[in-house]
C-alpha positions as CSV (number, residue, x, y, z in Angstrom):
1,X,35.3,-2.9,57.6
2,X,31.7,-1.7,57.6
3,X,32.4,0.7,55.1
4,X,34.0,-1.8,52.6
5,X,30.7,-4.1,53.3
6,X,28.6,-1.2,52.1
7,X,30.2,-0.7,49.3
8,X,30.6,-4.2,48.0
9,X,26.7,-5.2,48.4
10,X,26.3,-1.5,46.7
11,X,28.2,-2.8,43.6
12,X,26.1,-6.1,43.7
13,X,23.1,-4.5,43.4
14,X,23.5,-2.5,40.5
15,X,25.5,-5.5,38.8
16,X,21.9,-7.1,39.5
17,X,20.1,-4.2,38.3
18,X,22.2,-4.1,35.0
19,X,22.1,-7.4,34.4
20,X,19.6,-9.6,36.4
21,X,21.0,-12.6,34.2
22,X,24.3,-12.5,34.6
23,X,24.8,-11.8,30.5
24,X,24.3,-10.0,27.4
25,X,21.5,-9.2,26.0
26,X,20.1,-10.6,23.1
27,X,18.6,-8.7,20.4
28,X,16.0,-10.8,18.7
29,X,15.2,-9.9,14.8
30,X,12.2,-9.5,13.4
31,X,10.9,-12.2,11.3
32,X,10.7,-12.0,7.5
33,X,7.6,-11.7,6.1
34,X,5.6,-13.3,3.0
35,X,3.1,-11.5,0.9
36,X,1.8,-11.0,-2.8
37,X,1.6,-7.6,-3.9
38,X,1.0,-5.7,-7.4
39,X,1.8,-2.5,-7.8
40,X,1.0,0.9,-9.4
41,X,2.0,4.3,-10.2
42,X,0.0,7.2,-9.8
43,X,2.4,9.9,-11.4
44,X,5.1,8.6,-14.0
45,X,3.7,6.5,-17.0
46,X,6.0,3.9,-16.2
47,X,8.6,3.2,-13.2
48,X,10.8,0.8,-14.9
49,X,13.1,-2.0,-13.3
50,X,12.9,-1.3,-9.7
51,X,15.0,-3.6,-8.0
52,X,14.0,-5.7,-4.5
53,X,15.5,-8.2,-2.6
54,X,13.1,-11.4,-2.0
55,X,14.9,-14.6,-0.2
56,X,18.6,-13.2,-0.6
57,X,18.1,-12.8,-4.4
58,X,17.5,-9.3,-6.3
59,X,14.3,-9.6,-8.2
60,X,12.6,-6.2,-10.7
61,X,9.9,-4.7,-10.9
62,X,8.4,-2.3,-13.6
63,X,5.5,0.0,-12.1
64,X,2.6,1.2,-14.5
65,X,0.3,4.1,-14.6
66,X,-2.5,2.1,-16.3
67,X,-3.3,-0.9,-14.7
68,X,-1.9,-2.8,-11.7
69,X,1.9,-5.0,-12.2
70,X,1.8,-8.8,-12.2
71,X,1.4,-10.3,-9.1
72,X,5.0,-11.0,-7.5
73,X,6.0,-13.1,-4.3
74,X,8.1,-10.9,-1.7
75,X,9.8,-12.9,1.6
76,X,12.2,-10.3,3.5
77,X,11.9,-8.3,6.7
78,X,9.1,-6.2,7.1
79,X,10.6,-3.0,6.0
80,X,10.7,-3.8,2.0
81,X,13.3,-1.5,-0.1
82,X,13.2,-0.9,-3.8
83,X,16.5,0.6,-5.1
84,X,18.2,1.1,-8.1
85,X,22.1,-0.2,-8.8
86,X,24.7,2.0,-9.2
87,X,28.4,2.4,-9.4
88,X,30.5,4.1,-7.1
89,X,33.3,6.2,-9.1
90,X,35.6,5.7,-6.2
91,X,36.2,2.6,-6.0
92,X,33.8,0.7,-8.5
93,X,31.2,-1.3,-6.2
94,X,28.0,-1.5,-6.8
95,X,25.8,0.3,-4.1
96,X,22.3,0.2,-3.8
97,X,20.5,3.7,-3.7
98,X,17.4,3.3,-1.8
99,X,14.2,5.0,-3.7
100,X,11.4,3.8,-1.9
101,X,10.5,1.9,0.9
102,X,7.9,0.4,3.0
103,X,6.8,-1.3,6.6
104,X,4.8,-4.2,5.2
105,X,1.7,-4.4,8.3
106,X,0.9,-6.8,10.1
107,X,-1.3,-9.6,9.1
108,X,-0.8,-8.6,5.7
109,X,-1.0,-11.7,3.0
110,X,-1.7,-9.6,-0.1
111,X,-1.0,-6.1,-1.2
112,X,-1.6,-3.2,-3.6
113,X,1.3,-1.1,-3.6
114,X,0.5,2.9,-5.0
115,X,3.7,4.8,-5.8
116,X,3.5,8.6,-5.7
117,X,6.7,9.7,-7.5
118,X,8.4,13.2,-4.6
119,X,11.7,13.6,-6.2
120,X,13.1,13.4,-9.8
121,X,15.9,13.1,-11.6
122,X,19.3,12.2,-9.7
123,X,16.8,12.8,-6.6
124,X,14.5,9.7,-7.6
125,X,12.0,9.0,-5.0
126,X,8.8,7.7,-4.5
127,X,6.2,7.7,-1.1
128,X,4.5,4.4,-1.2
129,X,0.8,3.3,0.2
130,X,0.5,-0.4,0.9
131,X,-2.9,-1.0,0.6
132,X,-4.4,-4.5,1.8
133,X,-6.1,-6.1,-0.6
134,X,-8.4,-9.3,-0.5
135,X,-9.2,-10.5,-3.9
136,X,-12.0,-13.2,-2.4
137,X,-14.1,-10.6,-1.0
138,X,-14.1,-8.4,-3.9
139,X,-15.9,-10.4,-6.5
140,X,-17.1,-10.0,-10.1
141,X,-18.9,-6.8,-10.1
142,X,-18.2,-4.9,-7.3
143,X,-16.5,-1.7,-6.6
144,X,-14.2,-1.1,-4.1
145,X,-12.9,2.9,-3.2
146,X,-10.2,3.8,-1.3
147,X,-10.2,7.3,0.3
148,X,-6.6,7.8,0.4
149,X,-7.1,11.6,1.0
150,X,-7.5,14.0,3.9
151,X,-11.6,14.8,3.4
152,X,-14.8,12.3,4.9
153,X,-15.9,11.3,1.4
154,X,-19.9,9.9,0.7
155,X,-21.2,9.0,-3.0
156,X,-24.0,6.9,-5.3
157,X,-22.9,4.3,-7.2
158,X,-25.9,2.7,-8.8
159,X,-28.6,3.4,-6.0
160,X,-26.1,2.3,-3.2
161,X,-25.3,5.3,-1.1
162,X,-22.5,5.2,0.9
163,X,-19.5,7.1,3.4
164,X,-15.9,6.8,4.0
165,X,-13.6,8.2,6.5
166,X,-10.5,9.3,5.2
167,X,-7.7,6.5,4.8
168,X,-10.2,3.8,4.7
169,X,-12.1,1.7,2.0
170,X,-15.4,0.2,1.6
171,X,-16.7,-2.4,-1.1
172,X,-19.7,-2.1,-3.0
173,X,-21.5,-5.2,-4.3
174,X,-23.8,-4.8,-7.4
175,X,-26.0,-7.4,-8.3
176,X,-24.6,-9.4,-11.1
177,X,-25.9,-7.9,-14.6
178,X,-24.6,-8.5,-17.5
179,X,-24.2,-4.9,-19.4
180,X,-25.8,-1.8,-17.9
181,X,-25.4,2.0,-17.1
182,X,-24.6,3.3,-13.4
183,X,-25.1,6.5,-11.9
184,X,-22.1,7.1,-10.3
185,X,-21.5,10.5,-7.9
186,X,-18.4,11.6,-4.9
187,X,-19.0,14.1,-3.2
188,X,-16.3,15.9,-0.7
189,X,-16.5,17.2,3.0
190,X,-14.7,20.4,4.3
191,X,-16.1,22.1,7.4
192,X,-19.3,20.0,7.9
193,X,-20.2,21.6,3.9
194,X,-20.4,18.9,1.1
195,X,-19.3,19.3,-2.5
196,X,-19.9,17.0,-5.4
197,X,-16.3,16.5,-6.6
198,X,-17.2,14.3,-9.5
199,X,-20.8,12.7,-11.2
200,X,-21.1,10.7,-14.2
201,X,-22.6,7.5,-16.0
202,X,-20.7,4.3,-16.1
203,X,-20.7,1.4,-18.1
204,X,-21.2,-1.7,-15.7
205,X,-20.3,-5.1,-16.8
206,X,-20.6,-8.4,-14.6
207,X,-17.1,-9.5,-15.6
208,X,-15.2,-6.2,-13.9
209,X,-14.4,-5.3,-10.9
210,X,-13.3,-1.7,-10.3
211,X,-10.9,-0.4,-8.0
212,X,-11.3,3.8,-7.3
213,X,-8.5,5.2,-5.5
214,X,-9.2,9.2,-4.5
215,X,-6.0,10.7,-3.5
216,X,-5.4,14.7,-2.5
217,X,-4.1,17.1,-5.5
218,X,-3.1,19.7,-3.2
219,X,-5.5,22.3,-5.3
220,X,-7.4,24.2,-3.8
221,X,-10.3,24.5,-6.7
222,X,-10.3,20.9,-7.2
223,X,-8.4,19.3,-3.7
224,X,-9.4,15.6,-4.9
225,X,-8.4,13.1,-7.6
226,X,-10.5,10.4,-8.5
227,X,-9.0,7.6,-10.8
228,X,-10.9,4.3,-11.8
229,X,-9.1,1.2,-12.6
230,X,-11.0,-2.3,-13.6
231,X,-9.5,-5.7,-13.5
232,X,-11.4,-8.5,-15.6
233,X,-12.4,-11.6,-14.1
234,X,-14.1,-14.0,-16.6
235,X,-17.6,-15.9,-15.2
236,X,-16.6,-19.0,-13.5
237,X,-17.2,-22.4,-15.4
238,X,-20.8,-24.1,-15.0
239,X,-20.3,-27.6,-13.8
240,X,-21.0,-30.1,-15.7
241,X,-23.8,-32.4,-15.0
């Protein structure tokens, strides 16, 4: 009798220990997410008619070397595929090949999205950097760098010195002029020794803003690429009196 006591407040307690509740439990989804984001690609000239899914409906995308996408609205879970269509020979359907994808972060309302093409061919596929952006503090004249590579970067633009840690991004704010020339230097760091990586003269305009992205090349001679890409923004209108 003793024996059959033990044993049946042994099996209660690790029903309890199982499951405290007395049921299943519930797996509780992620919810969707809602952003704006452009995009661009830093190898192909063009990455045309990438497919996405936004609110249950398939939606394209074509991705260009020169200057950012249009804007475009994205609501789906966090983890955003792009994928091309194609037919199954064996039975017909049409299955979608995942080519790139991305965890959208967290308190994210508007992103740039950098495609860097690593396969080709039948093999298409593409590693993607969601970059926040925020378009209302990065007014008319400024310049904003991203150090999307694996060296502490410091420069000059203008007479503005400044530093970045690797993956990171800092904005610099000009004053408003209407045409002028900026000196404009990077320089790398690789065990605690700097190297200028890149020094020239720009052209500065009060109606640009100018995104740098510096990415690695994976070359030892010159181990950085620095790419400059300017976005137009007319002067707001004066209000009337």
């Amino acid at each position: 009798m003793h024996r059959f006591l033990r044993i049946t407040l042994a099996l209660c307690t690790l029903a309890t220990v199982l499951n405290p509740l007395g049921a299943a439990p519930i797996n509780q989804e992620e919810p969707n997410v809602s952003i704006q984001f452009t995009t661009l690609s830093w190898d192909a000239t063009v990455i045309k008619d990438l497919k996405f899914e936004s609110d249950g409906e398939v939606e394209s995308v074509s991705i260009y070397k020169r200057g950012f996408s249009i804007p475009q609205m994205y609501h789906g879970p966090r983890n955003m595929r792009f994928f091309r269509e194609v037919i199954d020979p064996a039975t017909g359907a049409t299955l979608r090949k995942t080519i790139a994808q991305v965890n959208i972060p967290e308190s994210t309302k508007e992103l740039l999205l950098i495609f860097k093409q690593s396969g080709q061919g039948a093999n298409e596929r593409y590693q993607i950097f969601p970059i926040k952006r925020d378009r209302n503090n990065f007014p008319r004249g400024s310049y904003q760098i991203f150090n999307l590579s694996d060296y502490h970067i410091s420069g000059k633009i203008d007479e503005q010195l400044f530093q970045i840690d690797t993956q990171r991004s800092q904005i610099i704010k000009l004053p408003l002029q209407k045409t002028t020339t900026i000196d404009v230097k990077f320089a790398r760091n690789e065990n605690d020794a700097w190297s200028l990586a890149y020094s020239s003269l720009w052209a500065h305009k009060a109606n640009n803003r100018v995104n740098i992205f510096i990415f690695n090349t994976g070359d030892e001679i010159d181990p950085i690429e620095i790419r400059m890409y300017k976005e137009f923004l007319p002067a707001p209108p004066v209000a009337q009196q």
